[in-house]
N, CA and C atoms as an extended XYZ file, in Angstrom:
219
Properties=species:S:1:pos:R:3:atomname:S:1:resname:S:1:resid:I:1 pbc="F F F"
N         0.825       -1.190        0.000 N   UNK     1
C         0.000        0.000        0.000 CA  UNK     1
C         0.875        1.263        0.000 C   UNK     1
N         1.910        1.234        0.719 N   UNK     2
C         3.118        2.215        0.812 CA  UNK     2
C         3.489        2.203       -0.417 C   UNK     2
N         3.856        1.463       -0.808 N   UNK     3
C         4.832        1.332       -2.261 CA  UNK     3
C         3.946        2.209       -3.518 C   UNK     3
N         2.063        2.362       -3.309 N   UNK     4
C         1.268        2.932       -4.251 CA  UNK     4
C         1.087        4.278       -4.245 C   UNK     4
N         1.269        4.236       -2.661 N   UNK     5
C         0.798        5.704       -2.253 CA  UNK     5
C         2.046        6.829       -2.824 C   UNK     5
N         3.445        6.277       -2.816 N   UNK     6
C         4.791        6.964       -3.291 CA  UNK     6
C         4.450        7.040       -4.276 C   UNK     6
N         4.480        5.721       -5.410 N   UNK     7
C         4.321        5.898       -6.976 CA  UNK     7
C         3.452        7.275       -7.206 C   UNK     7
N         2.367        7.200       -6.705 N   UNK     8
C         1.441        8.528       -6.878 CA  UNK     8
C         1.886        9.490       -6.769 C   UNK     8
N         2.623       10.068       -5.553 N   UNK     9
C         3.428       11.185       -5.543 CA  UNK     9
C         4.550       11.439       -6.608 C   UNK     9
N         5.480       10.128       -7.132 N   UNK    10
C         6.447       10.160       -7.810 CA  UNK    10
C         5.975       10.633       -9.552 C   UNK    10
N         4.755       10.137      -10.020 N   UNK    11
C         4.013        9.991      -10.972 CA  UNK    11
C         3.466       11.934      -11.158 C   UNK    11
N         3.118       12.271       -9.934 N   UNK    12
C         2.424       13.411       -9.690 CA  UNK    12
C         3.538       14.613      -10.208 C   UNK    12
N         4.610       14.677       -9.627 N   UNK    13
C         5.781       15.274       -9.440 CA  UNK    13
C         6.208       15.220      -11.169 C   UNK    13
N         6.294       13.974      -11.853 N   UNK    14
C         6.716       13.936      -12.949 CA  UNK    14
C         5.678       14.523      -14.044 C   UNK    14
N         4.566       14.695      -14.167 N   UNK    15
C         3.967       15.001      -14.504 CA  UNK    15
C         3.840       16.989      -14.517 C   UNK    15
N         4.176       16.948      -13.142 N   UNK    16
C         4.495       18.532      -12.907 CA  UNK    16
C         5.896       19.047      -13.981 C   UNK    16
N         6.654       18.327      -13.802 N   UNK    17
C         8.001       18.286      -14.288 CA  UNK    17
C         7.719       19.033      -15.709 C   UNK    17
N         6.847       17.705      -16.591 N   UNK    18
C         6.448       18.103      -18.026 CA  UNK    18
C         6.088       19.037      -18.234 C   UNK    18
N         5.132       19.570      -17.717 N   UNK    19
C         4.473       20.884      -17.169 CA  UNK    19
C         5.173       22.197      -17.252 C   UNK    19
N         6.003       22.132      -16.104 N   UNK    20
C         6.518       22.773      -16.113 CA  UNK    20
C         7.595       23.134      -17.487 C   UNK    20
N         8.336       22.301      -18.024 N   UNK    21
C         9.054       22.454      -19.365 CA  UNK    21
C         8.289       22.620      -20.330 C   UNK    21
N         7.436       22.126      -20.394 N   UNK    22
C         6.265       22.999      -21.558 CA  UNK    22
C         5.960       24.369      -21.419 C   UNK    22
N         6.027       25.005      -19.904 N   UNK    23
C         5.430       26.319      -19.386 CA  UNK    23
C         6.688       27.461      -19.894 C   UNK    23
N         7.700       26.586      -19.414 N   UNK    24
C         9.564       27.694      -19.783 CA  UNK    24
C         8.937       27.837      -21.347 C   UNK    24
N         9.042       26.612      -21.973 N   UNK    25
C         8.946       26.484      -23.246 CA  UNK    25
C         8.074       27.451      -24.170 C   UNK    25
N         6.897       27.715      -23.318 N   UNK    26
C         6.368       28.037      -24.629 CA  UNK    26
C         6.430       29.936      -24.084 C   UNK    26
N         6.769       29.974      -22.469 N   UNK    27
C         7.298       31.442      -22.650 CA  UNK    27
C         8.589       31.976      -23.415 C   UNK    27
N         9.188       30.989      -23.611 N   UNK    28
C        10.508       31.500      -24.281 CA  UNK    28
C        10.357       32.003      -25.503 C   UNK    28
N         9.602       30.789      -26.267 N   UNK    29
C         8.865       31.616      -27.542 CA  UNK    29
C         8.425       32.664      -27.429 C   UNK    29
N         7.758       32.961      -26.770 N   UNK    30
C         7.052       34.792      -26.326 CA  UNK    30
C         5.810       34.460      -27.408 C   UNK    30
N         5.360       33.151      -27.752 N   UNK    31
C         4.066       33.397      -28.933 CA  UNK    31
C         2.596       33.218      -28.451 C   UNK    31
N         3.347       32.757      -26.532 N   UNK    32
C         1.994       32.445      -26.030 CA  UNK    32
C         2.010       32.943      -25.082 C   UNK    32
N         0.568       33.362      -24.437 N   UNK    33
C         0.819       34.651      -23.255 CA  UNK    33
C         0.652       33.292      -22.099 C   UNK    33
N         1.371       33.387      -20.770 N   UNK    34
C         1.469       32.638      -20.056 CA  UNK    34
C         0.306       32.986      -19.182 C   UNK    34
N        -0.748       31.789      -19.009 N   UNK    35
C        -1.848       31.736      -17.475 CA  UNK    35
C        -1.044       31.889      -16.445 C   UNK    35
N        -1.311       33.372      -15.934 N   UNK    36
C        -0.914       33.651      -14.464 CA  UNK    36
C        -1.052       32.494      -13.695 C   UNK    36
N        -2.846       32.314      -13.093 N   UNK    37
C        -3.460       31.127      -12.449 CA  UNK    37
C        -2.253       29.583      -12.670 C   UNK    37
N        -2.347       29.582      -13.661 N   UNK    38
C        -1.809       28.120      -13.800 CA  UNK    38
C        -0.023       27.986      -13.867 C   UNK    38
N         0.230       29.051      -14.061 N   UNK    39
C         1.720       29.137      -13.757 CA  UNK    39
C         1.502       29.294      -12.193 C   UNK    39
N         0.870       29.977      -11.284 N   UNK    40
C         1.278       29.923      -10.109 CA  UNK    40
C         0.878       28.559       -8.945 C   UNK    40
N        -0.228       27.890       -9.858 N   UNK    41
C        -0.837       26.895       -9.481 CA  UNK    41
C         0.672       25.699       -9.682 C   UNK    41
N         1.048       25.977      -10.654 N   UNK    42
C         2.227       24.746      -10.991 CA  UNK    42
C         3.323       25.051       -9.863 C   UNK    42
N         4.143       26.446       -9.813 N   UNK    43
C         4.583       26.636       -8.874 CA  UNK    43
C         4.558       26.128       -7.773 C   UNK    43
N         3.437       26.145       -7.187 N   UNK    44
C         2.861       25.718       -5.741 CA  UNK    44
C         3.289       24.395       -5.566 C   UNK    44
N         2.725       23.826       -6.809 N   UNK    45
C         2.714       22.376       -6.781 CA  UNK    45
C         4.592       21.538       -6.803 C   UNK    45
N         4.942       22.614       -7.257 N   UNK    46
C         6.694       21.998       -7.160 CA  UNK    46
C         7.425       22.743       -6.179 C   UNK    46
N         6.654       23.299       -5.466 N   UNK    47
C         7.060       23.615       -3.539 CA  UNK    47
C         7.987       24.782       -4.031 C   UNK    47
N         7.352       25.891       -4.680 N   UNK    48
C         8.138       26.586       -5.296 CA  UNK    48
C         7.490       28.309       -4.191 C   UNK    48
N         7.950       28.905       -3.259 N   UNK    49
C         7.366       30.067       -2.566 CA  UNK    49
C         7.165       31.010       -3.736 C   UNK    49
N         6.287       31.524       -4.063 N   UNK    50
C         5.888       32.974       -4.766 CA  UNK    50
C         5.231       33.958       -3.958 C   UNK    50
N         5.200       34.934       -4.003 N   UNK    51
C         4.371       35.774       -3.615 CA  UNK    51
C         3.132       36.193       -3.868 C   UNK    51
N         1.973       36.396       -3.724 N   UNK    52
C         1.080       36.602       -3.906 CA  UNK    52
C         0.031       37.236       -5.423 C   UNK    52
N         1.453       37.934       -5.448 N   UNK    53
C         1.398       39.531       -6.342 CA  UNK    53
C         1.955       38.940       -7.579 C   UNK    53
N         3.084       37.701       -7.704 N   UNK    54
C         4.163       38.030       -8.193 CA  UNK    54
C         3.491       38.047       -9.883 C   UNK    54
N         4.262       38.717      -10.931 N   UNK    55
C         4.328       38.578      -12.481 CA  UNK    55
C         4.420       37.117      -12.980 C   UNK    55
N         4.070       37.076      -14.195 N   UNK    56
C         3.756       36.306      -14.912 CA  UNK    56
C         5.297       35.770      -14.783 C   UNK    56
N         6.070       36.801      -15.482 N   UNK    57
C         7.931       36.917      -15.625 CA  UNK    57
C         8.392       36.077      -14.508 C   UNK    57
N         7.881       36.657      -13.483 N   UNK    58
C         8.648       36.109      -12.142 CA  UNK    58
C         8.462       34.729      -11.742 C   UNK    58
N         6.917       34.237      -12.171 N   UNK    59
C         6.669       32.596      -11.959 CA  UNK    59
C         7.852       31.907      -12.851 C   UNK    59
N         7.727       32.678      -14.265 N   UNK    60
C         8.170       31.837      -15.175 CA  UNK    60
C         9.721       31.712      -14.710 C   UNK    60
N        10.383       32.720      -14.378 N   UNK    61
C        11.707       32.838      -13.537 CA  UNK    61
C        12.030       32.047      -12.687 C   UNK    61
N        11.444       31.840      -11.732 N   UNK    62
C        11.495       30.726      -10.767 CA  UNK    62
C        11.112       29.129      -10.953 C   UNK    62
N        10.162       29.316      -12.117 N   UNK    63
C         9.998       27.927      -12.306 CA  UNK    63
C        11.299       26.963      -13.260 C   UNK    63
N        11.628       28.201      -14.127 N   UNK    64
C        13.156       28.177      -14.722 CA  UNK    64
C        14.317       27.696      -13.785 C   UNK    64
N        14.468       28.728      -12.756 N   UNK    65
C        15.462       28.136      -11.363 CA  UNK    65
C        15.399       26.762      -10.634 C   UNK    65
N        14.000       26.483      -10.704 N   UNK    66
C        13.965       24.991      -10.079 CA  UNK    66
C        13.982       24.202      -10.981 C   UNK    66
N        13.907       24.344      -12.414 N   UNK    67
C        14.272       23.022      -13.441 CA  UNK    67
C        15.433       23.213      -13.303 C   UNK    67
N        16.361       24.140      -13.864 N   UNK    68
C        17.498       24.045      -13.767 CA  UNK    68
C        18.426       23.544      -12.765 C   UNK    68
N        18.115       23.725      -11.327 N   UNK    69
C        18.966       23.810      -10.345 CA  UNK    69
C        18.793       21.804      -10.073 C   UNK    69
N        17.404       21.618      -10.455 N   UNK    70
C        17.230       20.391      -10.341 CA  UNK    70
C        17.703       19.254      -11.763 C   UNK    70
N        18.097       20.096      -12.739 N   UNK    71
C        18.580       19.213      -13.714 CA  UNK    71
C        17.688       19.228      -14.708 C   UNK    71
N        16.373       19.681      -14.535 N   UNK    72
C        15.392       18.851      -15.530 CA  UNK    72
C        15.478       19.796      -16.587 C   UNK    72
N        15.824       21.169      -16.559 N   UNK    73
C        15.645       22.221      -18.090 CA  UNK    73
C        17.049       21.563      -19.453 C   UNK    73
């Protein structure tokens, strides 16, 4: 039961992962305007602190820092 309950989290996390590299991705292009909501929603979800307020720029900034720092960009 342990062993299912991890996979889920591990599965969850990877899934964020994609997410997230699709999100750098398609701001880099600049061809798509980035969902505040769902950039900060992803954030959250990869234990990422933002501020309340913060810019579109600034999610996408930080979500950049934690792929990178973690390997995945």
């Amino acid at each position: 039961m342990l062993n299912w309950i991890l996979s889920q989290f591990k599965r969850q996390s990877a899934e964020d992962l994609v997410r997230a590299r699709e999100l750098v991705k398609a701001a880099e292009r600049g061809g798509a305007h980035v969902n505040l909501a769902k950039a900060r929603e992803l954030a959250r979800a990869l234990g990422i602190d933002m501020e309340a307020h913060a810019s579109a720029d600034t999610v996408v900034r930080a979500i950049r820092r934690y792929l990178s720092h973690h390997g995945e960009l």
